[in-house]
C-alpha positions in Angstrom: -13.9 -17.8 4.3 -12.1 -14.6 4.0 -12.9 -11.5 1.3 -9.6 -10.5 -0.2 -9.6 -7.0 -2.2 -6.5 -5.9 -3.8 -6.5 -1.6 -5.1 -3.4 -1.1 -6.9 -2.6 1.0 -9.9 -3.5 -0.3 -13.2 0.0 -0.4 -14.5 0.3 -3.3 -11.8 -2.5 -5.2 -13.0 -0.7 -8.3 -14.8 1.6 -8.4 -11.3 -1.6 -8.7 -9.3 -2.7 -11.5 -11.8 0.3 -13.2 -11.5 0.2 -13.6 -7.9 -3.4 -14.6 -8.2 -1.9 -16.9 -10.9 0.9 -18.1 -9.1 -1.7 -18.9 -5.6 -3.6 -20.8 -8.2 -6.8 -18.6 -7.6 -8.8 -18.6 -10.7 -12.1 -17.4 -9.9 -12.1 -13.7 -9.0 -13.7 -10.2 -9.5 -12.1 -7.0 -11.4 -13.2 -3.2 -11.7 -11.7 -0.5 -13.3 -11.4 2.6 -11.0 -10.2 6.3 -10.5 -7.5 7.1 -8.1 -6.6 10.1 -6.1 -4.1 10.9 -4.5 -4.1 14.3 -2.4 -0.7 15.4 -1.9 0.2 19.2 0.1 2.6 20.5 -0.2 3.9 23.4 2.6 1.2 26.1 2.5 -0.6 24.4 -0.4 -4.6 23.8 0.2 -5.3 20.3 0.2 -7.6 19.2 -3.0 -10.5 18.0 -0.7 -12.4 15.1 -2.9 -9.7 15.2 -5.5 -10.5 18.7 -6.8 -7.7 19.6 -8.7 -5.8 16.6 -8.8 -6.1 14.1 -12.1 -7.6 10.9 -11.4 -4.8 7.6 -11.8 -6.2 4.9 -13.7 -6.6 2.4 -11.0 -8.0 -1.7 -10.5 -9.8 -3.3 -7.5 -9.7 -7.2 -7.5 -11.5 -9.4 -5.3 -12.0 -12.9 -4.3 -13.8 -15.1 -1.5 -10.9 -17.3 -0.5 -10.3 -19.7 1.8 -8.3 -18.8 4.9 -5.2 -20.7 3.7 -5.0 -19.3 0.3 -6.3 -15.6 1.5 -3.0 -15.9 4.0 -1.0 -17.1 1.0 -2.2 -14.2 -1.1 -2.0 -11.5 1.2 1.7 -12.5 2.0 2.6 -12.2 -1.5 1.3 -9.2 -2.0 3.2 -7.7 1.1 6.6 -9.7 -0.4 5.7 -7.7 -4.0 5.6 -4.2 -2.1 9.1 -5.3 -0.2 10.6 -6.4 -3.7 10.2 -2.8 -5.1 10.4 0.8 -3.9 7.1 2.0 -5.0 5.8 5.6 -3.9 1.8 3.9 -4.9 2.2 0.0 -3.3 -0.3 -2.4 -4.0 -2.6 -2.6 -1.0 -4.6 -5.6 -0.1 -7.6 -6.2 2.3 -9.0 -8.9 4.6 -12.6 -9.3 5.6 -14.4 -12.0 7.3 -16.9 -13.8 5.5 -19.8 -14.6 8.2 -21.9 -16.4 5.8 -21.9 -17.1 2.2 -25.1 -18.4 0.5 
């Protein structure tokens, strides 16, 4: 069993559904989040812990999947990064379930 989380900008949040969706996962977990991102520029200070930068209205989605279907999901998700030249791409994660009660 494999933990798949999926942080991706909220204006991407239907496409994230529709490749849950489309993988026929229907069981799975949601938060709303806020996003930094931390960009210098030359000779800029970096905003360390977002200071200065406004947060981006961001979604993490999880699921306990089995392997199968976790390879299946995270293969989309890499395909819908390739499809489109995004400069925030959907990013997905893959943990190991050791046990589940």
């Amino acid at each position: 069993m494999k933990l798949i989380a999926i942080m991706s900008l909220d204006a991407y949040r239907d496409d994230v559904h529709g490749l849950l969706r489309d993988r026929e996962i229907e069981v799975f977990s949601e938060l709303d989040i806020e996003g930094y991102h931390q960009s210098s520029e030359a000779g800029a200070a970096p905003a360390w812990f977002g200071r200065g930068t406004p947060p981006t209205d961001s979604t993490l989605t999880w699921a306990f999947l089995e392997d199968a279907q976790a390879s299946a999901l995270l293969d989309a998700v890499a395909a819908f990064n390739e499809r489109r030249s995004l400069d925030r791409p959907v990013r997905a994660f893959e943990m190991n379930v050791e046990r589940a009660v």
